[in-house]
PDB file of N, H, CA, C and O in Angstrom:
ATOM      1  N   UNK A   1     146.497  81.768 242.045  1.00  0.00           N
ATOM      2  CA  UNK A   1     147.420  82.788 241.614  1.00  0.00           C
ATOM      3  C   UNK A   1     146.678  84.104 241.446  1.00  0.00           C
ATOM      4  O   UNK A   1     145.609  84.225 240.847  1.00  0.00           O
ATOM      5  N   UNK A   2     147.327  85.025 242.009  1.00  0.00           N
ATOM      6  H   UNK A   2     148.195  84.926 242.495  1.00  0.00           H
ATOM      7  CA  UNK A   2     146.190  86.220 241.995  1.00  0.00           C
ATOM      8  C   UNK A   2     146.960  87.525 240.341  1.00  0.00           C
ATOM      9  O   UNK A   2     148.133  87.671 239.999  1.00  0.00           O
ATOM     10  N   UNK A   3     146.147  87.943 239.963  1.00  0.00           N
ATOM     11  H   UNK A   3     145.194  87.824 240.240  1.00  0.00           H
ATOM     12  CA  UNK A   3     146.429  88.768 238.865  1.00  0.00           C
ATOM     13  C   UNK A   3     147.010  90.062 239.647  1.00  0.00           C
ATOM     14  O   UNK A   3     146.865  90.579 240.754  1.00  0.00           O
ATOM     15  N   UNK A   4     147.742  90.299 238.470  1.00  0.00           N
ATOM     16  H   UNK A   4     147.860  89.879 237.570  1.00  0.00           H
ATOM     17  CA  UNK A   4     148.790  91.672 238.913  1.00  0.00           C
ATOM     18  C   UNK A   4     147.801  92.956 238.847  1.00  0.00           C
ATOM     19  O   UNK A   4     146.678  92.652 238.445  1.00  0.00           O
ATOM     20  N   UNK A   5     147.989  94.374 239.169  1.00  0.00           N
ATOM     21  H   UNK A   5     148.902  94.621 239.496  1.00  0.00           H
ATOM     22  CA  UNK A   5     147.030  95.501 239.250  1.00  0.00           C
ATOM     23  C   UNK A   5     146.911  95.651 237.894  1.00  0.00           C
ATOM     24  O   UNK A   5     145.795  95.691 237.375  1.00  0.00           O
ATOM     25  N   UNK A   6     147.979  95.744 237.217  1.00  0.00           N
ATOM     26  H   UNK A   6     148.886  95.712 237.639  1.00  0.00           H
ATOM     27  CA  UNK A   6     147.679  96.192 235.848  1.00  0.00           C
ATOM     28  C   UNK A   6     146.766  95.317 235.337  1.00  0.00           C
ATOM     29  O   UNK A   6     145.795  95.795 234.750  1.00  0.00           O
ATOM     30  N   UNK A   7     146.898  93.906 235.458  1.00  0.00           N
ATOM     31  H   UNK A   7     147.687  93.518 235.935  1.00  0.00           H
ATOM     32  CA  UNK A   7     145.956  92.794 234.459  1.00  0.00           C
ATOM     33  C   UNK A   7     144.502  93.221 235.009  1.00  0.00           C
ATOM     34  O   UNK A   7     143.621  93.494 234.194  1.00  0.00           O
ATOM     35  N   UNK A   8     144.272  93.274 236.288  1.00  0.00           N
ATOM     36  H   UNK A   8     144.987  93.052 236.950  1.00  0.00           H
ATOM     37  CA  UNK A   8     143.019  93.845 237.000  1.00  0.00           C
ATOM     38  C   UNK A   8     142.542  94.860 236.411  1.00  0.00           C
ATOM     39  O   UNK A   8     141.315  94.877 236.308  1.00  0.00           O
ATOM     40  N   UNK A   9     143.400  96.139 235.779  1.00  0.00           N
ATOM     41  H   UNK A   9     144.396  96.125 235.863  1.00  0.00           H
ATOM     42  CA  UNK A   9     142.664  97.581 235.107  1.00  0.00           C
ATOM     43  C   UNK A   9     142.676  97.140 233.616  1.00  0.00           C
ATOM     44  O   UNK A   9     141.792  97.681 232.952  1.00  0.00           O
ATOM     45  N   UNK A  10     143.431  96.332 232.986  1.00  0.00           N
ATOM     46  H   UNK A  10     144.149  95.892 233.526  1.00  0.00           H
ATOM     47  CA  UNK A  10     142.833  95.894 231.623  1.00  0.00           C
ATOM     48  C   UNK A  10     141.361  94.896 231.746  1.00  0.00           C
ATOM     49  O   UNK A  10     140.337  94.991 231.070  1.00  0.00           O
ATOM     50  N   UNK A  11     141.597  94.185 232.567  1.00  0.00           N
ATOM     51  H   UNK A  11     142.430  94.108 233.117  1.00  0.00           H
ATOM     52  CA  UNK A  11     140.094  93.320 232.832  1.00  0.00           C
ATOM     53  C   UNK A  11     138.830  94.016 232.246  1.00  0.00           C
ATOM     54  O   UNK A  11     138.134  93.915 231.235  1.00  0.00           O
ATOM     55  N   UNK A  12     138.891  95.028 233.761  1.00  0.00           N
ATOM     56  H   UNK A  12     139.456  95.110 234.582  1.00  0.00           H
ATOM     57  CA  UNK A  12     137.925  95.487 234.528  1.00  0.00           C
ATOM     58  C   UNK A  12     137.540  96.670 233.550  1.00  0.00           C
ATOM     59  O   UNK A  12     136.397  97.090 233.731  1.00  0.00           O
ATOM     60  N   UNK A  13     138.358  97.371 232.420  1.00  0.00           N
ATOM     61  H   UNK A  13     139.287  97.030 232.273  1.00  0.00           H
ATOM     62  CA  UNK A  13     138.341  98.319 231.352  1.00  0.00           C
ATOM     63  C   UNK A  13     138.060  97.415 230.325  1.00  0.00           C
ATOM     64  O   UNK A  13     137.705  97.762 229.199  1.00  0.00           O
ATOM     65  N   UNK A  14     138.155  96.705 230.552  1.00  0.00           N
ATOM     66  H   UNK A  14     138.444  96.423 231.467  1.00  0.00           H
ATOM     67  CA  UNK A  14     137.468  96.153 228.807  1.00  0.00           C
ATOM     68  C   UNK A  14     136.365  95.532 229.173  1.00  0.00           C
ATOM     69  O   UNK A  14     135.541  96.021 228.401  1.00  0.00           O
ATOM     70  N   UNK A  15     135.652  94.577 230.016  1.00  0.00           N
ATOM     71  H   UNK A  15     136.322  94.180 230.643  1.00  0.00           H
ATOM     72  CA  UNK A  15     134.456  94.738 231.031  1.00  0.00           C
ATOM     73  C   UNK A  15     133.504  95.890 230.542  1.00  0.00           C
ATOM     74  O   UNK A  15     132.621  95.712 229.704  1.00  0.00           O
ATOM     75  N   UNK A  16     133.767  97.048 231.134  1.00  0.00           N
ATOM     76  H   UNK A  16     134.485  97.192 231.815  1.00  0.00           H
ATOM     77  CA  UNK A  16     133.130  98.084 231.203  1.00  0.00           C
ATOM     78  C   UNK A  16     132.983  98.927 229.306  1.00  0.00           C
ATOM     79  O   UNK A  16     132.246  99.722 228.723  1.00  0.00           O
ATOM     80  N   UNK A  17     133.707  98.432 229.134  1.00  0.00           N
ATOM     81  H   UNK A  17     134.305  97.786 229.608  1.00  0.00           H
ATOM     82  CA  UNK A  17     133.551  98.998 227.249  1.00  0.00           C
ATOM     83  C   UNK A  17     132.633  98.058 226.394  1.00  0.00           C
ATOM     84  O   UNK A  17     131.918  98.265 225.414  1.00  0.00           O
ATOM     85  N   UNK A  18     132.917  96.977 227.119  1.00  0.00           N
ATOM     86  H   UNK A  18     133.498  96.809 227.916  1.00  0.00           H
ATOM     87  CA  UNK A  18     131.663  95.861 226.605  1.00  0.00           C
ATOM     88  C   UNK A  18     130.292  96.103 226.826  1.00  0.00           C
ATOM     89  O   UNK A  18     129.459  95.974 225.928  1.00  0.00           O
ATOM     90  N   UNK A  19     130.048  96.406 227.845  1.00  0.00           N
ATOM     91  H   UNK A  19     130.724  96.510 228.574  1.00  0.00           H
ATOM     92  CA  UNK A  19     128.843  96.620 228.692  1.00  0.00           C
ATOM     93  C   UNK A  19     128.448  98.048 227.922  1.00  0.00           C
ATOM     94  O   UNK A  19     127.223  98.089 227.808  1.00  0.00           O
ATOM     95  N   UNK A  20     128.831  98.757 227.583  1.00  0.00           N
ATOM     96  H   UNK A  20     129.826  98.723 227.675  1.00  0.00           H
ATOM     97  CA  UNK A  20     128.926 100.690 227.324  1.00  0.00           C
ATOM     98  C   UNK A  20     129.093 100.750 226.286  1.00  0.00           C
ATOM     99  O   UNK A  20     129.236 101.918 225.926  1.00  0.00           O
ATOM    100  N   UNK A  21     129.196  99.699 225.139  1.00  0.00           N
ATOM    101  H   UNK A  21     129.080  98.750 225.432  1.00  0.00           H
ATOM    102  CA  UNK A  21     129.772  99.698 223.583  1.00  0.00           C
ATOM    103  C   UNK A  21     128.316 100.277 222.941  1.00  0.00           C
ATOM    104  O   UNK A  21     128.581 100.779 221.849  1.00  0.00           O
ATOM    105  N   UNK A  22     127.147 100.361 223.184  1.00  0.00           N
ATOM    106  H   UNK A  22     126.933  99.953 224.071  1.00  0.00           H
ATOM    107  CA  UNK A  22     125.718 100.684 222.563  1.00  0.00           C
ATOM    108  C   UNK A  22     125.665 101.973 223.170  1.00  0.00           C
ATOM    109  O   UNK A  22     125.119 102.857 222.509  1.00  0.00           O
ATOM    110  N   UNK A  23     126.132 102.268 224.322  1.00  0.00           N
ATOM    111  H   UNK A  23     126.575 101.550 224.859  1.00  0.00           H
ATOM    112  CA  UNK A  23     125.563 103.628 224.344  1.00  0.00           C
ATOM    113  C   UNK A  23     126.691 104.753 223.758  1.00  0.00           C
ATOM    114  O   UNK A  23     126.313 105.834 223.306  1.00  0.00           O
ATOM    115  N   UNK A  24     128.286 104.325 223.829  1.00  0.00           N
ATOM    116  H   UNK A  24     128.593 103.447 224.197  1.00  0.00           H
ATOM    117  CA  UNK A  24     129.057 104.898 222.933  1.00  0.00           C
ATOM    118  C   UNK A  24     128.991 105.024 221.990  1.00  0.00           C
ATOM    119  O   UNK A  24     129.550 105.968 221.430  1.00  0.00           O
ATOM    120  N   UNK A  25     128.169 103.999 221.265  1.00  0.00           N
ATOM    121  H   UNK A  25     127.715 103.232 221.720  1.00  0.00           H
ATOM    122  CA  UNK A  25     127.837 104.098 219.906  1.00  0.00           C
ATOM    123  C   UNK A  25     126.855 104.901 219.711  1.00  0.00           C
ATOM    124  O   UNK A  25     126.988 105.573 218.688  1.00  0.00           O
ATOM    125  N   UNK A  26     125.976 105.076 220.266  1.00  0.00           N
ATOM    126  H   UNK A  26     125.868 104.530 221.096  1.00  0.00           H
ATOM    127  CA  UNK A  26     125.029 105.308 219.832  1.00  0.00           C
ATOM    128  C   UNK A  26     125.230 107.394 220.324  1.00  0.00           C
ATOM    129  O   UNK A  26     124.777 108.202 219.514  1.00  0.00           O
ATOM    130  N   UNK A  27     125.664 107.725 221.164  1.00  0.00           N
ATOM    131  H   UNK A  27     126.031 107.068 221.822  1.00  0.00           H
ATOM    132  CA  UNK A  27     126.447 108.965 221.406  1.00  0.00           C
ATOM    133  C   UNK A  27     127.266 109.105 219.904  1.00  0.00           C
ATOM    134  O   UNK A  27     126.436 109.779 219.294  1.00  0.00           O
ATOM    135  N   UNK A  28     128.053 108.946 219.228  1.00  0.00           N
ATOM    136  H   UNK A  28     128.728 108.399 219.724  1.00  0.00           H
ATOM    137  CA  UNK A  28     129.037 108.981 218.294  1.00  0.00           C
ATOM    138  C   UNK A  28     127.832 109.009 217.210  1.00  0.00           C
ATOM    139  O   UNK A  28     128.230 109.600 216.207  1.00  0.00           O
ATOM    140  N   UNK A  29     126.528 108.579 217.078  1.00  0.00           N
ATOM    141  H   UNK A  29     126.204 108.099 217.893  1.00  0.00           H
ATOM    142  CA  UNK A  29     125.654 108.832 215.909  1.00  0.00           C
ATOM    143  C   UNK A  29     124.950 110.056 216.547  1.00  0.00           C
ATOM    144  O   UNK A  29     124.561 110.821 215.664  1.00  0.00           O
ATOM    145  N   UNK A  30     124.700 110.430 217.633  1.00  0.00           N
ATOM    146  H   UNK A  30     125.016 109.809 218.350  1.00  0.00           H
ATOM    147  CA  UNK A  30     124.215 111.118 217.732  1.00  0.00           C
ATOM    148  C   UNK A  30     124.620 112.506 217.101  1.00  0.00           C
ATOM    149  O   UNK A  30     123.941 113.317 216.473  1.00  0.00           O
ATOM    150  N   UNK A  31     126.422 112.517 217.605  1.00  0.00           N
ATOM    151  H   UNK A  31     126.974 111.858 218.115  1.00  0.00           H
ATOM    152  CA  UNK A  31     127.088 113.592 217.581  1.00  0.00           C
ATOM    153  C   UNK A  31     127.161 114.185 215.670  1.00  0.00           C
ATOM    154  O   UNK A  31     127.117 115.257 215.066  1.00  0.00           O
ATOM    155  N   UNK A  32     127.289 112.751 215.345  1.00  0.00           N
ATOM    156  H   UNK A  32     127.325 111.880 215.836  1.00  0.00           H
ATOM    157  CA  UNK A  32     127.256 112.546 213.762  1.00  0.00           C
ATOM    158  C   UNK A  32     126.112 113.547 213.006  1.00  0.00           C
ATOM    159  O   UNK A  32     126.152 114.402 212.121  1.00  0.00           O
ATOM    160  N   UNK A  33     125.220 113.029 213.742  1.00  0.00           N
ATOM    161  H   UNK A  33     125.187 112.334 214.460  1.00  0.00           H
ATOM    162  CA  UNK A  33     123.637 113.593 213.905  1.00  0.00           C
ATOM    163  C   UNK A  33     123.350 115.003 213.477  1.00  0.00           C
ATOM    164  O   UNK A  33     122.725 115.655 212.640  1.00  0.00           O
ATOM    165  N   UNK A  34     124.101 115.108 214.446  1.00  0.00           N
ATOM    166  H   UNK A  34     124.609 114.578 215.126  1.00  0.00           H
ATOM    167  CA  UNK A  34     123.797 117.008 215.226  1.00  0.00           C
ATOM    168  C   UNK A  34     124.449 117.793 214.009  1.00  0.00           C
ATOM    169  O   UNK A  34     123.755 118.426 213.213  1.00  0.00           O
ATOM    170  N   UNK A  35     125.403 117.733 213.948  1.00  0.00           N
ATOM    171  H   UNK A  35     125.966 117.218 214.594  1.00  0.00           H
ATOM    172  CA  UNK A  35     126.603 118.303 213.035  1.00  0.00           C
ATOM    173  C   UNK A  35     126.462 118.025 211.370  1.00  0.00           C
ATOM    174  O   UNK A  35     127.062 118.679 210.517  1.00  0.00           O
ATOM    175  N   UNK A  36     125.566 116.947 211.113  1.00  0.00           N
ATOM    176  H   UNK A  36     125.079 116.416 211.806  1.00  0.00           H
ATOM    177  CA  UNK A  36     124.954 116.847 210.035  1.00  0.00           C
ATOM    178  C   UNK A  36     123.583 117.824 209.547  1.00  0.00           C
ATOM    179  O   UNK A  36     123.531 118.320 208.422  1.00  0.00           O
ATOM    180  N   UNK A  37     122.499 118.008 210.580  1.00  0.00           N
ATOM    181  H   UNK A  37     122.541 117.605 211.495  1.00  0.00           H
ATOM    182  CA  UNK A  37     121.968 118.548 210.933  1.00  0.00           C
ATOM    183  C   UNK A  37     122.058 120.326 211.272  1.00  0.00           C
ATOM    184  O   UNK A  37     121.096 121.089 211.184  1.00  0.00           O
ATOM    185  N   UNK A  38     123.377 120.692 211.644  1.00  0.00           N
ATOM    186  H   UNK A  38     124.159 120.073 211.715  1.00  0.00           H
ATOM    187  CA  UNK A  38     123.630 121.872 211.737  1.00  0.00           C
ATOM    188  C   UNK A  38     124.553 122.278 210.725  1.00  0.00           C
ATOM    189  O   UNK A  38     125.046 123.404 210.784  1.00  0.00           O
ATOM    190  N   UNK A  39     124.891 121.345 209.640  1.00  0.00           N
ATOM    191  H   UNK A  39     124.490 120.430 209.593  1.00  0.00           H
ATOM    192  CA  UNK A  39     125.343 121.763 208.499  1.00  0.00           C
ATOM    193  C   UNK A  39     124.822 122.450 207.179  1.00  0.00           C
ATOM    194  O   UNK A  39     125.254 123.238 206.337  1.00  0.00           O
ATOM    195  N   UNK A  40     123.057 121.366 207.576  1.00  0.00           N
ATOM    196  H   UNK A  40     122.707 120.727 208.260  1.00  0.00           H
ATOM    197  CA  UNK A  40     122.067 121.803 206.305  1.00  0.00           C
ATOM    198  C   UNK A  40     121.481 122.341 206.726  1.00  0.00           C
ATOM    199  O   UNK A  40     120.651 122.741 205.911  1.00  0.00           O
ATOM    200  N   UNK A  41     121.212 122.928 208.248  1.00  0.00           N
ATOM    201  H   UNK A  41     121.887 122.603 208.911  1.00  0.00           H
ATOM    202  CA  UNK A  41     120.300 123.875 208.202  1.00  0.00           C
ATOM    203  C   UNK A  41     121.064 124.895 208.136  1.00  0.00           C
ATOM    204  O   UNK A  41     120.395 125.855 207.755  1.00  0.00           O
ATOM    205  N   UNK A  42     122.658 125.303 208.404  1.00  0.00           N
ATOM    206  H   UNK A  42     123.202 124.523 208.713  1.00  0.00           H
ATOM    207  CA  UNK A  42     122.876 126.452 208.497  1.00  0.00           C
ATOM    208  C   UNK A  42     123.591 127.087 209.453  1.00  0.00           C
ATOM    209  O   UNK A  42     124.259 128.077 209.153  1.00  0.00           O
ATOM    210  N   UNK A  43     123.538 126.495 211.022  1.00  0.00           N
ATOM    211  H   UNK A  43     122.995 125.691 211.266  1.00  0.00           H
ATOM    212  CA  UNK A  43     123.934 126.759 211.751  1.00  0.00           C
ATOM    213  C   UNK A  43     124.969 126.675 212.342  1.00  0.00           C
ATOM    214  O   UNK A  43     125.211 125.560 212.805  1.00  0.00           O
ATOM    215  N   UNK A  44     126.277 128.086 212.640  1.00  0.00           N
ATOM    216  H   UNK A  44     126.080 128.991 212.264  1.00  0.00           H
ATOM    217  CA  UNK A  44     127.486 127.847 212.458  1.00  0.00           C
ATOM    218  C   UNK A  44     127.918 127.183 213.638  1.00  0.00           C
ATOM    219  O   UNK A  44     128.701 126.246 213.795  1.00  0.00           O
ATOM    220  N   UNK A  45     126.897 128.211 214.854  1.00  0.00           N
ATOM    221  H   UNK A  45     126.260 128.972 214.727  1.00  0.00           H
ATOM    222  CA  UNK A  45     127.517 127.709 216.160  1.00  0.00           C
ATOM    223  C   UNK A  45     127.093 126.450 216.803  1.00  0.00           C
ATOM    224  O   UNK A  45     127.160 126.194 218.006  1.00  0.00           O
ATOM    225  N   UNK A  46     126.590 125.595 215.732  1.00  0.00           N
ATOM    226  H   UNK A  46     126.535 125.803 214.755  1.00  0.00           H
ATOM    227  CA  UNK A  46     126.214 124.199 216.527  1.00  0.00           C
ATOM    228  C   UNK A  46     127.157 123.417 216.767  1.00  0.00           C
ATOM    229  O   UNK A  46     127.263 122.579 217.663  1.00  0.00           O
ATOM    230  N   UNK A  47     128.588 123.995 215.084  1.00  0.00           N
ATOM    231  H   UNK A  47     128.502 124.675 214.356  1.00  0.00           H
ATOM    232  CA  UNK A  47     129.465 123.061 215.398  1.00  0.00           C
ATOM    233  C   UNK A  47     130.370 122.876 216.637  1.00  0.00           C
ATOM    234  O   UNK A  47     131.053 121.878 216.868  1.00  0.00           O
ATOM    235  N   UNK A  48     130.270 124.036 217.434  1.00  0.00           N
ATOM    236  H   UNK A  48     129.715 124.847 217.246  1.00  0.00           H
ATOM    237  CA  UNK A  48     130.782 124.544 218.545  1.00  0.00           C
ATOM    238  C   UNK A  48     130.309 123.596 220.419  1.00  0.00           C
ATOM    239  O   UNK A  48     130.869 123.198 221.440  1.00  0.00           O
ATOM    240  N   UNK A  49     128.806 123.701 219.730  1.00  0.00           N
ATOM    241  H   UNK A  49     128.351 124.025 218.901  1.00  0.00           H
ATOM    242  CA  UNK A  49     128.124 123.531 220.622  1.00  0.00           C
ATOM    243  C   UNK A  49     128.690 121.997 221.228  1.00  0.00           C
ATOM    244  O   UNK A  49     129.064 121.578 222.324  1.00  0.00           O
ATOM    245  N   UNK A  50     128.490 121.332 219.608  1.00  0.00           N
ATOM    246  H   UNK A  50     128.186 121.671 218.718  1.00  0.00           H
ATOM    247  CA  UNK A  50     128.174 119.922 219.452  1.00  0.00           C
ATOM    248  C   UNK A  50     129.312 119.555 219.880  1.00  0.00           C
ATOM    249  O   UNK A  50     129.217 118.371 220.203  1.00  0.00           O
ATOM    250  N   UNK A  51     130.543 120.018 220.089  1.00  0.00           N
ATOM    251  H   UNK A  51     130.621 120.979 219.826  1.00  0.00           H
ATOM    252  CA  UNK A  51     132.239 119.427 219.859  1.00  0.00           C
ATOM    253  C   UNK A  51     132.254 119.603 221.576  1.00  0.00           C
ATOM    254  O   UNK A  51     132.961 118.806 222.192  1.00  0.00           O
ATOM    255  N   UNK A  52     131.658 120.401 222.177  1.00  0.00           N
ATOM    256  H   UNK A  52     131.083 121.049 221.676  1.00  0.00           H
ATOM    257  CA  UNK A  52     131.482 120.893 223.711  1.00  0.00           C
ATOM    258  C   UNK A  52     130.961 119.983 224.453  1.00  0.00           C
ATOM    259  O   UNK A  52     131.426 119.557 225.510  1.00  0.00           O
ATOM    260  N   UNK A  53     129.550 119.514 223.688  1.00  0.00           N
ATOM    261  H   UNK A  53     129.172 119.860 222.829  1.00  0.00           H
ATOM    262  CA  UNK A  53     129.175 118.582 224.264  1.00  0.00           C
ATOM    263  C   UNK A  53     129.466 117.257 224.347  1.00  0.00           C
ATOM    264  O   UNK A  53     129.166 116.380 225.157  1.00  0.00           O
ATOM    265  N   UNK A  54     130.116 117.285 223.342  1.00  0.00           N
ATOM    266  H   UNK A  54     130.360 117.998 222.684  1.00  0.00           H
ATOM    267  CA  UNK A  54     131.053 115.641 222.875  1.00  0.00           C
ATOM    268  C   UNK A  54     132.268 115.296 224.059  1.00  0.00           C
ATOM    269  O   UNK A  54     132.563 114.325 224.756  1.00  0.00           O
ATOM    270  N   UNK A  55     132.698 116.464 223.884  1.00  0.00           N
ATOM    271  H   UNK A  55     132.458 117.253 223.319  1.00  0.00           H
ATOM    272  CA  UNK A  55     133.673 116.852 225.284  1.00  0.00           C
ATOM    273  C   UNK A  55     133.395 116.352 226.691  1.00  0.00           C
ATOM    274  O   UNK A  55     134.225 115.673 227.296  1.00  0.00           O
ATOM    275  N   UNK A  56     132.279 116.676 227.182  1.00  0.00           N
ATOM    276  H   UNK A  56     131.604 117.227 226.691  1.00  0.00           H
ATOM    277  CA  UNK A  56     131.426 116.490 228.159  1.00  0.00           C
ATOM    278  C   UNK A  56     130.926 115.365 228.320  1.00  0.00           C
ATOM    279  O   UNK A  56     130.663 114.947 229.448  1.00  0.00           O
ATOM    280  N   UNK A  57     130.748 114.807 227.439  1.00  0.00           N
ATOM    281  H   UNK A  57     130.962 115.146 226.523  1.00  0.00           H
ATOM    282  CA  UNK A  57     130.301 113.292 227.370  1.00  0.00           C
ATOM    283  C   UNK A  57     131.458 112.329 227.482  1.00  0.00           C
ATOM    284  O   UNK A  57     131.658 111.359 228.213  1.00  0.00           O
ATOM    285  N   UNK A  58     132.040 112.812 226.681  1.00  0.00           N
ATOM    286  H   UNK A  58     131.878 113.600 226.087  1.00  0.00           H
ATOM    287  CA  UNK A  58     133.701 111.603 226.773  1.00  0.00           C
ATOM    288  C   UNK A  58     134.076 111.837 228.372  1.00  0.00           C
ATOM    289  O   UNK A  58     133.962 110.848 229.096  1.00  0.00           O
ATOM    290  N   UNK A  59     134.504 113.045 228.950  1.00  0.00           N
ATOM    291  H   UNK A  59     134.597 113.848 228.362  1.00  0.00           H
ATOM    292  CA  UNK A  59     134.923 113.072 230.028  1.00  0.00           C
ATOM    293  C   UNK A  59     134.155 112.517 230.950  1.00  0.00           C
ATOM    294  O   UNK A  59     134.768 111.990 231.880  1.00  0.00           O
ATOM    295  N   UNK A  60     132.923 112.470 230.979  1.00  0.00           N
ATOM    296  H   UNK A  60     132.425 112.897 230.225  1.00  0.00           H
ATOM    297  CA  UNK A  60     131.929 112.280 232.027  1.00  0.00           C
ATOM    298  C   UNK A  60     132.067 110.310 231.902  1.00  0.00           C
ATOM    299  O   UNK A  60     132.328 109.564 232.846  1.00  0.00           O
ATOM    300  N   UNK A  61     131.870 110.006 230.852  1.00  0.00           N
ATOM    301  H   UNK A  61     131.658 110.611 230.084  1.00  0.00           H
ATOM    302  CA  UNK A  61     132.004 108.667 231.035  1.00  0.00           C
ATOM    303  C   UNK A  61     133.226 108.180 231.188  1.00  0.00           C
ATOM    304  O   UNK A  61     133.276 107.120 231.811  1.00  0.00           O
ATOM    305  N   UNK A  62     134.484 108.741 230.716  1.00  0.00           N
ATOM    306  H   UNK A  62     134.443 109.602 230.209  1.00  0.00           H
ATOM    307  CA  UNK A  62     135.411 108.385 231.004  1.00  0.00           C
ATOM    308  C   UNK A  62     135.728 108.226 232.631  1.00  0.00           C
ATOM    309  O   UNK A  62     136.005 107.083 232.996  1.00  0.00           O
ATOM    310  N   UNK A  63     135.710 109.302 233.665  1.00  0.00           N
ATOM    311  H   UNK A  63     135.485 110.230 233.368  1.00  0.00           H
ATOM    312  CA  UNK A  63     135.542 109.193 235.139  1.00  0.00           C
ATOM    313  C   UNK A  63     134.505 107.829 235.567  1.00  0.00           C
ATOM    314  O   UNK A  63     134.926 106.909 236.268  1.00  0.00           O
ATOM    315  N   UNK A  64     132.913 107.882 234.948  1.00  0.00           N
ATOM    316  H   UNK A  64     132.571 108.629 234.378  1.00  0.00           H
ATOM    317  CA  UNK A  64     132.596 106.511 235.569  1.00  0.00           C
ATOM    318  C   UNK A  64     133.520 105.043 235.384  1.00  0.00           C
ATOM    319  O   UNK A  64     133.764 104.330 236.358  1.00  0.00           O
ATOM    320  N   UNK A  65     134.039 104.677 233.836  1.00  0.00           N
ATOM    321  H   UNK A  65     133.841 105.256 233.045  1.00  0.00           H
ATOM    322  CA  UNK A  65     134.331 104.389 233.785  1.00  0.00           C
ATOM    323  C   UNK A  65     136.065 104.189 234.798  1.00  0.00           C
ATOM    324  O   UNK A  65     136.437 103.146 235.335  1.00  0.00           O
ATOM    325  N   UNK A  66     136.516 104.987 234.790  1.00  0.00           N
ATOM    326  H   UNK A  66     136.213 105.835 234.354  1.00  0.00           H
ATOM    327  CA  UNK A  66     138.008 105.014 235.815  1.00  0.00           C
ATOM    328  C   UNK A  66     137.490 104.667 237.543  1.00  0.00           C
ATOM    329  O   UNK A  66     138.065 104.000 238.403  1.00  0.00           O
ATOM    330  N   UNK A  67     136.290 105.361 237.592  1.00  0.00           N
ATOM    331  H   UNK A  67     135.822 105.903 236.894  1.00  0.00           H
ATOM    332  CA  UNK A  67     135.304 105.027 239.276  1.00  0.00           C
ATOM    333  C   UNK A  67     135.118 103.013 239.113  1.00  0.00           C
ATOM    334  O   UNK A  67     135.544 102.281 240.006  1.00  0.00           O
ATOM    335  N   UNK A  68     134.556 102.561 238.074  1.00  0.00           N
ATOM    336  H   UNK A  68     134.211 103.156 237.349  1.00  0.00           H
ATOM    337  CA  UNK A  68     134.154 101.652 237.969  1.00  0.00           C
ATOM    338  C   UNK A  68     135.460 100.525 238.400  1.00  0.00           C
ATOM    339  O   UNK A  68     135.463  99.495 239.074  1.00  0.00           O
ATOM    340  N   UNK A  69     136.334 101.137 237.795  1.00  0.00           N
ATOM    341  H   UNK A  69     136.331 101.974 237.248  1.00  0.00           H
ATOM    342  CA  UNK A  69     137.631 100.037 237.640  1.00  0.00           C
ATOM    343  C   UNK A  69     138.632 100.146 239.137  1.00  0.00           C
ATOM    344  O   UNK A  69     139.403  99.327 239.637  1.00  0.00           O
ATOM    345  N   UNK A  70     138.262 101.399 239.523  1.00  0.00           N
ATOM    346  H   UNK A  70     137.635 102.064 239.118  1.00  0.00           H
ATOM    347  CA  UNK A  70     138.725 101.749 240.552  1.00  0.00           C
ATOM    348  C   UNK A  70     138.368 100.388 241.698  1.00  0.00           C
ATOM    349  O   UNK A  70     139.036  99.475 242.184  1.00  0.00           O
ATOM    350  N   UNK A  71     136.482 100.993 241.827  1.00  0.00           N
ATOM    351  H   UNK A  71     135.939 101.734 241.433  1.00  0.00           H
ATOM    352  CA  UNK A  71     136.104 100.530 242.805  1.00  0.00           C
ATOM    353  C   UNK A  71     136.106  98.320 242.476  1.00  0.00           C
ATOM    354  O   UNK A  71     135.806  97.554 243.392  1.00  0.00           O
ATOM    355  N   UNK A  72     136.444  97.889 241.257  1.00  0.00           N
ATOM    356  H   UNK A  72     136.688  98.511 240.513  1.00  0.00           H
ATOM    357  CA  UNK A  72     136.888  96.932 241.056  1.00  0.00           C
ATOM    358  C   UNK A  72     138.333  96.398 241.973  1.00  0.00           C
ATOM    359  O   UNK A  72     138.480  95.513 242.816  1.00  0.00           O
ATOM    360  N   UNK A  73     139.188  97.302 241.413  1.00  0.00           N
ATOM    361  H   UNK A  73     139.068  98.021 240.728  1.00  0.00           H
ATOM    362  CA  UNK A  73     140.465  96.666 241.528  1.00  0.00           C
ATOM    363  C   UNK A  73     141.083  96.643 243.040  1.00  0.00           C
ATOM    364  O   UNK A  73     142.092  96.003 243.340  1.00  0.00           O
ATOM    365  N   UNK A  74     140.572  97.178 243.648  1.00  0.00           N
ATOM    366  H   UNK A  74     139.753  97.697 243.404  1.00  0.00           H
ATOM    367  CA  UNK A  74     140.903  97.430 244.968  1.00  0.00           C
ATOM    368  C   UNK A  74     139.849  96.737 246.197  1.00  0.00           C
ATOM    369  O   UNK A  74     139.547  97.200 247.297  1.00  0.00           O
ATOM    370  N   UNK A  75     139.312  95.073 245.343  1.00  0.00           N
ATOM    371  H   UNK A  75     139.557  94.697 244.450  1.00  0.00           H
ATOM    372  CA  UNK A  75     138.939  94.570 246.417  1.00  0.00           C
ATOM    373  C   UNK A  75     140.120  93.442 246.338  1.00  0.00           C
ATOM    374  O   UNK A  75     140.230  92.600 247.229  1.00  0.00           O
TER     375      UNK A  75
END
């Protein structure tokens, strides 16, 4: 019995969050990090910086991740 597309992109997305759960995490302390860090020292525009780069990071893994499931589901 073959699985429907959708059951294939829940699979193949929770797969890939398993595998990626340490470095998400560990991004999310980082960000924690920074912004903790640019609180006591002072610095206004880090919070700026830091929310930019958080940005950049979610999106960027989000696409591998959507590439990943992609190039899954369509064998």
């Amino acid at each position: 019995m073959a699985f429907s597309h959708g059951e294939q992109y829940q699979y193949w997305k929770r797969k890939w969050l398993r595998e990626h759960r340490v470095l998400i995490v560990m991004l999310c302390v980082l960000y924690a990090l920074a912004l903790i860090v640019g609180f006591y020292k002072g610095v206004a525009w880090s919070f700026g910086v830091c929310s930019i780069i958080a940005l950049a990071a979610f999106l960027i893994l989000r696409n591998r991740m959507l590439l990943y499931i992609d190039q899954h589901t369509e064998q």
